[in-house]
N, C-alpha and C positions, 0 to 999 in steps of 0.2 A: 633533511629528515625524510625520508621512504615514505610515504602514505599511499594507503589502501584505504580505497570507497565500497561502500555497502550499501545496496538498497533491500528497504525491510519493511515491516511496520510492526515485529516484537508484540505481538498481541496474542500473546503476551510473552515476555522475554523469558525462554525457559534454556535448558541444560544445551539442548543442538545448538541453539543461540552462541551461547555461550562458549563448545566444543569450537566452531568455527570461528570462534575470537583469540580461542587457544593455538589452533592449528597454526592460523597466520603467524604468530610471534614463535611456535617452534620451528617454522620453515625460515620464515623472517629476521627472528631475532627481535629480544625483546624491547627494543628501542622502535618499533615500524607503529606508525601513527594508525588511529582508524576515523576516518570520517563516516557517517552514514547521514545518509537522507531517507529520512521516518513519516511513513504516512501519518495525519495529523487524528484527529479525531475520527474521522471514517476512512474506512479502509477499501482494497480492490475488490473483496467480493460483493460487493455494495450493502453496507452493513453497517454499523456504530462499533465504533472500536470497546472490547468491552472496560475499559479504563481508560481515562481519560490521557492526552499525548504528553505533560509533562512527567507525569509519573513512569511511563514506558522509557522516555526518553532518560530521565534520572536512571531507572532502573537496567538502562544499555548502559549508561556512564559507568555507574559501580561495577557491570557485568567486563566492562573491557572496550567499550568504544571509546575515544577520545571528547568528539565533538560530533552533537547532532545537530543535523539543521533538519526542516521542514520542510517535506513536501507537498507542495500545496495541494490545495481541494481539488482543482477541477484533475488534476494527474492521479492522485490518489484514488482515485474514484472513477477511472478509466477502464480501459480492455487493458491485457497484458501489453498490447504494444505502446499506448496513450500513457501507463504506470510506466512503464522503462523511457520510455522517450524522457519523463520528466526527470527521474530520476536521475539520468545520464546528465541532463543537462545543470541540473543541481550541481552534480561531483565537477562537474566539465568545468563548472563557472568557476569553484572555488581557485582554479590554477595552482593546487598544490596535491591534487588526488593523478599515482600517475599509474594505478593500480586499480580494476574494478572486481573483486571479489566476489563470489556468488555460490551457491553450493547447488549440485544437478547431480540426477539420476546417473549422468554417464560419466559425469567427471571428466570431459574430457573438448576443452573448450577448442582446440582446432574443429575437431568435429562440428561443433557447435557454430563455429562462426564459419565453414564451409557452407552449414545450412543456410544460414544467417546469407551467405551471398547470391544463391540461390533463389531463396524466398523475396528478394528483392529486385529479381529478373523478371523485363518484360514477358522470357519465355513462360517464367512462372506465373504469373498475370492470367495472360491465355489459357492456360491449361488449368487455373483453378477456374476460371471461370465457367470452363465446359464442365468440370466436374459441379459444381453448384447446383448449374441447373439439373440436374440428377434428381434435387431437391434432399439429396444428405445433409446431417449438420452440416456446419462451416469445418468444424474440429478432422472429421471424415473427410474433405473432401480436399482440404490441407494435405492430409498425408498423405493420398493420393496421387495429386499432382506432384508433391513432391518425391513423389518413388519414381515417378519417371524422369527427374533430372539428377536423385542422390543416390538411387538404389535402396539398399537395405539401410542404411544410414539414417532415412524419413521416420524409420521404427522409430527413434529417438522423439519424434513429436507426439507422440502417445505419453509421455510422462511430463507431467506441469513443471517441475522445477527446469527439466531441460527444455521446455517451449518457454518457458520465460528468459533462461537463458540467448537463446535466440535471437527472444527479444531484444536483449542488452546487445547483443553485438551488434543486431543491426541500426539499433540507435548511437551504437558509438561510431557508425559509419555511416548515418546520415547527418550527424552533427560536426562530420572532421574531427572526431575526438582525438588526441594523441596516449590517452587513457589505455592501457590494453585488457585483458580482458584474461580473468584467472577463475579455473573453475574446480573448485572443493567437490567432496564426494556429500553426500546427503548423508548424514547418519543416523539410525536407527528406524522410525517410523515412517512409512510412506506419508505424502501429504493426506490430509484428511482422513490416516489412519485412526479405526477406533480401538487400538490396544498398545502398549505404551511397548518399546523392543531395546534390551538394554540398557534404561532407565533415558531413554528418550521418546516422546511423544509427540506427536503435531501440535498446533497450536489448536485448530480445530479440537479435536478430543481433551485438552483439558482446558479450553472454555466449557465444553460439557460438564466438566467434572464441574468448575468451579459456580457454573449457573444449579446444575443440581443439587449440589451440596447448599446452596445457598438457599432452594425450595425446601429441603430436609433440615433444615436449623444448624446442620453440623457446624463447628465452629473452626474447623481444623481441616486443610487441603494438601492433599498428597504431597508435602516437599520436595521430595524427590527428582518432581518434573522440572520444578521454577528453579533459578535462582534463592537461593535466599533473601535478596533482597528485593529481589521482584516478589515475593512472596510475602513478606514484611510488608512491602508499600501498596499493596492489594490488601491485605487484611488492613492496614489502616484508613485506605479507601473503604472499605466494606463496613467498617465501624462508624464513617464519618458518614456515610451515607450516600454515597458518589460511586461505589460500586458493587454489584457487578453491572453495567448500562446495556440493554439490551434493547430493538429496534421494537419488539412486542410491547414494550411499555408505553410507548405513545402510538400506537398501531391505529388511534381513532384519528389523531393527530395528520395522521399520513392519507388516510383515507378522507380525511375533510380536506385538505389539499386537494386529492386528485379532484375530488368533486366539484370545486370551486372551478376546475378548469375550464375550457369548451376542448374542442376536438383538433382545431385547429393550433391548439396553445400546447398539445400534446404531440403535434408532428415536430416542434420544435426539439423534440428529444431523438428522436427517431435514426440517432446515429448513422443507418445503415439505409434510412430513405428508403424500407423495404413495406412500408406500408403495416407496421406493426405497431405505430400507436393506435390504429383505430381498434385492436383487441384490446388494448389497455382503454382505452375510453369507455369499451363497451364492458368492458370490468370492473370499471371502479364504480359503477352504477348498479351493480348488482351485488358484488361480494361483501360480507359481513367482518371481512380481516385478510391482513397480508397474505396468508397462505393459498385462501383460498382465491386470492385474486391471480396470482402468478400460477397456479394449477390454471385457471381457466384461461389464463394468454400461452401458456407452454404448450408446445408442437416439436415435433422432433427435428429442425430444425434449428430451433434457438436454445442454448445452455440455462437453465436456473439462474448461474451465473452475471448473465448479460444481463438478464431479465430484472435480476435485483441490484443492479448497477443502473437499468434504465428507469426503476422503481426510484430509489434513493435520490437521482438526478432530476427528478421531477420534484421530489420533496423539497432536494437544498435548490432548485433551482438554476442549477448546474448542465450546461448547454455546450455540445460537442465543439462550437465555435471558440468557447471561453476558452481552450487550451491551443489556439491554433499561432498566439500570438506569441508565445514562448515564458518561462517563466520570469518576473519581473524583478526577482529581490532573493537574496540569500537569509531564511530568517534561521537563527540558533534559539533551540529548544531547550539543552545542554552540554556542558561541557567541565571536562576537568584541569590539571593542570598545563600538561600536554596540549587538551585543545583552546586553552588563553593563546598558548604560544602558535599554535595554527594560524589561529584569528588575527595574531599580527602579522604573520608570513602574508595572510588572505588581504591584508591594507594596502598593500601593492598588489600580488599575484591575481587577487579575483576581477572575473568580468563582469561579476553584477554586483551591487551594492547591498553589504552585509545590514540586516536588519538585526539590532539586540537589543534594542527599547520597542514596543509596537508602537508608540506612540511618534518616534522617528519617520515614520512611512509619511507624516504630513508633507518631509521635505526630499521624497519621493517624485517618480512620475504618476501620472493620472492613472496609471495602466499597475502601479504598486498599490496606488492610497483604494481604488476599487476591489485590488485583490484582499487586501486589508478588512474592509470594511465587510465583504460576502466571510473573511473566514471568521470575523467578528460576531457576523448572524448567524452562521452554522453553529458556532460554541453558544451559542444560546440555547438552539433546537437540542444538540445535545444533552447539555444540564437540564432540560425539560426529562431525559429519559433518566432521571440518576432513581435510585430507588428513594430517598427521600425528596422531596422537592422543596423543601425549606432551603435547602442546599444548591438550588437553581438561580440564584439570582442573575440577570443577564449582564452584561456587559465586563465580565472577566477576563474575556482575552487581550482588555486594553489593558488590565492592570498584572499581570501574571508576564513578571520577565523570566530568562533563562535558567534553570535549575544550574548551580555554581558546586562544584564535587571536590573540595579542598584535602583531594588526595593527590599530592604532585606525583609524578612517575617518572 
């Protein structure tokens, strides 16, 4: 059985989603497995997913994935390189993904993994390094260096879906993946487009919809963009009380964290060791809420981006080191009939051991039953943000197994 891996985190699962589930099986044929590895509750742009991961992951099931596993916190909640690294090594471990799929601006994955080898050259090293100190962003000074080893080519790192790309290649080449690497065209709406083209939209822009409509009482969200049954399982989220979850809701929450810190408990985030917790220290001591704390550490150097990944990472207490050890455990989110049958192929083929009970992790290593436990207290902090909180009780991630899709295929 052919399978192809996807890294995603479908927040929320809508029509491109779905388009690029379709492409694969009319190039494919419709027998070609899909595996994905699904950020879990918080997502890359350092954020709360706005619904919670088994419903998303349900919701890729019925859309056309096979089998989702998880990827865990500290990768999810990475830079673009730290979210693909884990990614790759999710797909890498199951021994049955021999395909990584992805969809970019250029559609054009030679391209892509040319940069991909590049970007991973001492020459490259040096030469971004002179540009840095320039003091441009990081994003600027990227292209740059890289225009003088790829030419016109570097254009390509101006568009997110093709710099994450990138990213994949160069982690299926620092992990020895045998994995190769396939790159779909993006259709319809740029990333973080705010107007829908074709009847596809970003995911960004219709969380907007869906968080506004949900300030407006309206009861009914443009179809159109979602799935129908990601749209289904969002409204009955919506009814139960569990969505739309948004980081604004416990914004006191986040800000009594930072404060509890000292300064020196804040370098401990400091991924880049550039000396930019002490703006966050000297922020959380002054600003009255999220926004305005990240307006007063932002400089043109550092992306919103970074900033609210290095925000979030202080909250779950998620530390650049905790991803350095590789990931510990394959856990399944869900899966349908197709992906039962993966999961057996994965009893031999996989290199790390498939978690489908959480409570299994006890006969685990130390290095699984901790990852276990941190993504244990993050689903708590999250259920803290649902819009009802009767609805929050803690300790569900022990008892919540795999979403089971008894549509054989």
């Amino acid at each position: 059985m052919r399978a192809f891996g996807i890294i995603a985190e479908y927040n929320p699962f809508h029509t491109g989603h779905r388009w690029q589930l379709e492409e694969l099986r009319r190039r494919f044929g419709d027998d070609a497995a899909v595996v994905c590895a699904m950020s879990g509750n918080y997502v890359q742009r350092g954020d709360f997913a706005i619904v919670r991961k088994h419903v998303r992951a349900e919701a890729a099931v019925r859309g056309g994935v096979d089998l989702v596993l998880e990827l865990p916190l500290p990768w999810a909640t990475a830079s673009a390189e730290g979210f693909a690294r884990g990614g790759v090594e999710v797909l890498s471990a199951t021994g049955v993904v021999d395909t990584l799929a992805f969809g970019s601006e250029c559609a054009d994955a030679e391209k892509l993994d040319e940069l991909a080898i590049a970007l991973t050259s001492k020459e490259f090293a040096d030469l971004l390094r002179g540009e840095l100190a320039a003091g441009d962003s990081y994003a600027a000074a990227r292209e740059r260096a890289a225009r003088i080893l790829c030419g016109e080519d570097a254009a390509a790192l101006r568009e997110p879906n093709n710099i994450l790309g990138v990213e994949y290649c160069k982690a299926l080449r620092r992990v020895s993946s045998s994995i190769r690497p396939l790159a779909l065209p993006r259709m319809g709406a740029a990333h973080d487009g705010e107007v829908a083209v074709d009847g596809y939209a970003s995911a960004s822009y219709i969380r907007d919809l869906i968080c506004e409509e949900d300030e407006d009482g309206s009861p009914d969200l443009p179809g159109s963009l979602l799935t129908p049954d990601m749209l289904r399982l969002l409204e009955q989220e919506r009814a139960a009380g569990r969505a739309p979850v948004r980081s604004e809701t416990v914004e006191r929450a986040i800000l009594a964290k930072l404060r509890t810190m000292t300064e020196d408990e804040f370098a401990d985030f400091d991924e880049g060791a550039e000396g930019l917790y002490h703006r966050f220290y000297d922020a959380s001591r002054r600003a009255s809420g999220i926004g305005e704390l990240l307006d007063s550490v932002k400089t043109k150097r550092y992306a919103y981006a970074r900033l609210r990944r290095m925000l979030l990472s202080m909250y779950l207490g998620v530390k650049p080191e905790d991803r350095m050890t590789g990931v510990p455990y394959l856990r399944v989110l869900a899966m349908n009939g197709r992906g039962k049958r993966l999961l057996h192929e994965m009893r031999t083929a996989a290199k790390l051991p498939v978690l489908v009970k959480p409570a299994d992790v006890r006969e685990l290593s130390p290095a699984a039953q901790r990852l276990m436990d941190w993504e244990a207290r993050a689903a708590d902090l999250y259920a803290l943000a649902y819009p009802n909180l009767a609805q929050s009780e803690g300790g569900a991630e022990w008892r919540t197994d795999p979403v089971i899709v008894d549509e054989d295929v």
